[in-house]
N, C-alpha and C positions, 0 to 999 in steps of 0.2 A: 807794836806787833812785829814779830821776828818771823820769815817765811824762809824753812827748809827746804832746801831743793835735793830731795835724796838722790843719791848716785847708786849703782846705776839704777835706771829706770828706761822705759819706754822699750823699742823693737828690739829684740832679741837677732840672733843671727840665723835663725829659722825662720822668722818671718820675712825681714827681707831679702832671705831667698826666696821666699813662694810668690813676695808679691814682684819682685823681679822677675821670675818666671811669668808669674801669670799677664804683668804687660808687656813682655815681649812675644810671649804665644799673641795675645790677640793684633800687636804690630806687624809680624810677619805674617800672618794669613786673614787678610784683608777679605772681605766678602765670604769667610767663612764661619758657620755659628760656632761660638765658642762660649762651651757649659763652665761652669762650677761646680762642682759635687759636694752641695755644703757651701757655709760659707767661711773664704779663703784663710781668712785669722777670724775669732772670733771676734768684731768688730762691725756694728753696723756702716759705721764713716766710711770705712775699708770698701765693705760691698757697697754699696751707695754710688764710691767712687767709681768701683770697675763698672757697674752696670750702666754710668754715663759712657765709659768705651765702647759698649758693644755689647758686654759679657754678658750672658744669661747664668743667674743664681740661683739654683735649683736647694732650696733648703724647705724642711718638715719638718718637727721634731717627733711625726708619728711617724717618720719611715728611713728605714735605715737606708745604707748607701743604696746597697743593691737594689732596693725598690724604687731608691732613687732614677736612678739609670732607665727604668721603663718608661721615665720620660724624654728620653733623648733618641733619635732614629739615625742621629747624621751626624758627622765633624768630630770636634774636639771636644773631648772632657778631660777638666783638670781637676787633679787629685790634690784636695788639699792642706794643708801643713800636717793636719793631724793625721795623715796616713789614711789605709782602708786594708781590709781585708783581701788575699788571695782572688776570693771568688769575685771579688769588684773588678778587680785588675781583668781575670778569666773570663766574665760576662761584656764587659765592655770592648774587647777585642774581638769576642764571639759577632757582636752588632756591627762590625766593621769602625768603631771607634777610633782615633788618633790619642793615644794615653798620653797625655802629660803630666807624671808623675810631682807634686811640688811640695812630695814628702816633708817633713824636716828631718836631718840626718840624727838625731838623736833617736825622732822614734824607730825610724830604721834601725837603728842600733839597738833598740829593746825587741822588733820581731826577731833578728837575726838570733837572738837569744834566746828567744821564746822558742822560735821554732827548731835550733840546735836542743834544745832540753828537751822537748816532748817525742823525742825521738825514744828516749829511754828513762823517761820520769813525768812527773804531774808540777803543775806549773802554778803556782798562789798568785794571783793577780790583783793589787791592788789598787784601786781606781775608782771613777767618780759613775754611776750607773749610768746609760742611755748618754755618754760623750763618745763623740765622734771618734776619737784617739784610743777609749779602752773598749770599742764597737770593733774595731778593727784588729785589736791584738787579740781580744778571746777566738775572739770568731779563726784565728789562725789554726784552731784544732779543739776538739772534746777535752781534750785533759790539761786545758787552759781555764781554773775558777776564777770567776773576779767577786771580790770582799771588797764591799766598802765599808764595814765597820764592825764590828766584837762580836756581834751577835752572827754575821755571818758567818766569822773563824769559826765558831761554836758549831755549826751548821754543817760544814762542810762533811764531807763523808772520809773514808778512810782512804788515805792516799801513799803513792809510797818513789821515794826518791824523788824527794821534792823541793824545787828551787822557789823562791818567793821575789815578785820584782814589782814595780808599780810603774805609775803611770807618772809624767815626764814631769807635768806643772801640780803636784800635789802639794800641801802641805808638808812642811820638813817634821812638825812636828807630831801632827793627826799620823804620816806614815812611820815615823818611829813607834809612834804607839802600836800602831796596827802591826807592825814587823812583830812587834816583843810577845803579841798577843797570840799569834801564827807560830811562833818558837816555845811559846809555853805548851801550845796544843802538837806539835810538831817538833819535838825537841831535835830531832836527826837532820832537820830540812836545812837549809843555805840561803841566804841572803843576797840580792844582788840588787839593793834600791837603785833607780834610772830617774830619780829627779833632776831635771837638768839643771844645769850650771849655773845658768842664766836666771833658772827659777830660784833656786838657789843664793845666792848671790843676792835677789834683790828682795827676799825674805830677809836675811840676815842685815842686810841696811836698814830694815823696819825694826828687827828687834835690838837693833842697837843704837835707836834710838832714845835722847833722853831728854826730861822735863817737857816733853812735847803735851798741849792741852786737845792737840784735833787733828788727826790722821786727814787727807783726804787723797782717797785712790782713784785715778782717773781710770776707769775700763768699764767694757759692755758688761751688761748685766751676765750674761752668754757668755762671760771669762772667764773660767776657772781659775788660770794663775793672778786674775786683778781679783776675786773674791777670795784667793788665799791668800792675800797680800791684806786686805783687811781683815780679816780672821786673823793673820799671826799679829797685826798692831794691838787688836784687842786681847789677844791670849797675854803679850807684850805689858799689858797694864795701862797702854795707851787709853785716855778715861773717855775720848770721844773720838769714832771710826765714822767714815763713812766712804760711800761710793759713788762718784756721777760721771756721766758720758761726758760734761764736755762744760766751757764755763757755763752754759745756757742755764744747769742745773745748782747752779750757786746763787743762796738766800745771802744776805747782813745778816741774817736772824743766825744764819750756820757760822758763822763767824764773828759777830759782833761776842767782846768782850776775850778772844783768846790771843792769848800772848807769844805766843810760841804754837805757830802751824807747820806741820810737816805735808808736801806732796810728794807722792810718788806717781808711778802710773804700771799698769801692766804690760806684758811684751808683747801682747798685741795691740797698743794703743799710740797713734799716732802723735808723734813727739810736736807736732803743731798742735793739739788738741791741751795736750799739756802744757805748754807753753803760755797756752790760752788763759788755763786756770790760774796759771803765776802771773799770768800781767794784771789780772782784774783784784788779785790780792793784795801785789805790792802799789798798784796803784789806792785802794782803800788802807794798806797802812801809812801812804805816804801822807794821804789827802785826808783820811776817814770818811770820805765819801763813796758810795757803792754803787759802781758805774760799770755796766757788762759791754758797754763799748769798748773800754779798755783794751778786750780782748781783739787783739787782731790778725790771727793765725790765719795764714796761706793756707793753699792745697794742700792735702796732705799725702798725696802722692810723689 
């Protein structure tokens, strides 16, 4: 058995800035509650972690930021990697909040856009429904639509001077489609995809992947850029994908008989976590014995 170690892989430069941020906000202000608006990357491990600091992790998936925030009266709330909307920002300074902004600078870089365009045009928003990151870009204005797929383009209503942009961890290749699809319905409109780099990059280590018999992506269920990293293995022809949080979730059964396994991980999955999954591999192709002790991964902070 031959085990790939794709490159790159794991935190991205958005994530650890936010979780750099977020443990230094709870370091310096000792005895004060300190929120999360969400949680910080998507990663259970992650929150898990911070909440042994201190941190209170305010996550729903029925209630958006702002409804969020009703639950908070005092201190600090951190905003996090995936951005938020104006009015989060506006609401939470209204309650006397301490904003700790722990954006990541890419999606900054897609409101900045958003919101310079809708000053004098209508804005195609491509993105994954009810995620924290395309919650916070529409919500920037009325004349921001988000499409998540063909039949939405189809839908949309008549629009005019119109830019098209998407959301940071998408698919490279579902959002080429959706662009082509938005150009055929809108032939005048302008393209401005904002898949980041990082998402980017570690798609394309996937599909240039070869004779590989078994994908496996280490990311939270709750990842979109770790569940579009298995989606492009399997567009890829890669014949077996899969997904798990952590060695914990590794069978013999998922791996007995392949010759050639590829790991990757998502950018918000902790590169001990990862780590983990390659020691409990190469120790069963060393040995053919399937031992989840193997796995010895630290902190992941």
């Amino acid at each position: 058995m031959e085990i790939i170690k794709v490159t790159p892989r794991g935190y991205c430069q958005g994530v650890v800035r936010a979780i750099r941020t977020a443990r230094q906000t709870i370091t310096e202000n000792p005895g004060v509650p300190v929120y999360m608006l969400g949680m910080i990357v998507h990663n259970e491990f992650v929150v898990r972690e911070f909440e042994s600091l201190g941190m209170i992790c305010l996550e729903d998936p029925a209630k958006t930021r702002l409804e969020l925030l009703d639950q908070i009266n005092s201190g600090i709330v951190i905003i996090t990697a995936h951005g938020a909307g104006d009015e989060v920002f506006r609401k939470a300074r209204e309650k006397g909040l301490t904003v700790v902004d722990a954006t990541c600078p890419d999606v900054e870089k897609t409101h900045k856009l958003v919101r310079e365009h809708v000053t004098h045009g209508d804005v195609v928003y491509i993105g994954k429904k009810n995620h924290p990151e395309a919650e916070g870009t529409i919500s920037i204005s009325p004349r921001v639509h988000l499409v998540t797929c063909v039949e939405d383009v189809e839908s949309l209503p008549q629009l005019e001077n119109i830019l098209i942009t998407c959301q940071t961890t998408l698919s490279v290749l579902e959002t080429c489609k959706l662009i082509n699809a938005c150009m055929q319905r809108f032939p005048d409109a302008s393209a401005a995809p904002e898949i980041c780099n990082a998402t980017r990059v570690r798609q394309e280590a996937v599909m240039n992947l070869k004779d590989t018999d078994l994908l496996i992506v280490v990311g939270d269920p709750r990842s979109n850029n770790s569940n579009q990293l298995r989606r492009i293995g399997t567009e890829s022809g890669i014949p077996d994908c899969l997904m798990i949080e952590s060695s914990a979730d590794l069978t013999e059964e998922m791996i007995r008989d392949k010759k050639r396994i590829a790991v990757t991980s998502g950018s918000s999955t902790p590169t001990a976590l990862t780590d983990g999954v390659i020691a409990v591999l190469e120790h069963y192709a060393e040995t053919s014995v399937f031992d989840l002790s193997a796995d010895t991964h630290s902190s992941i902070l």
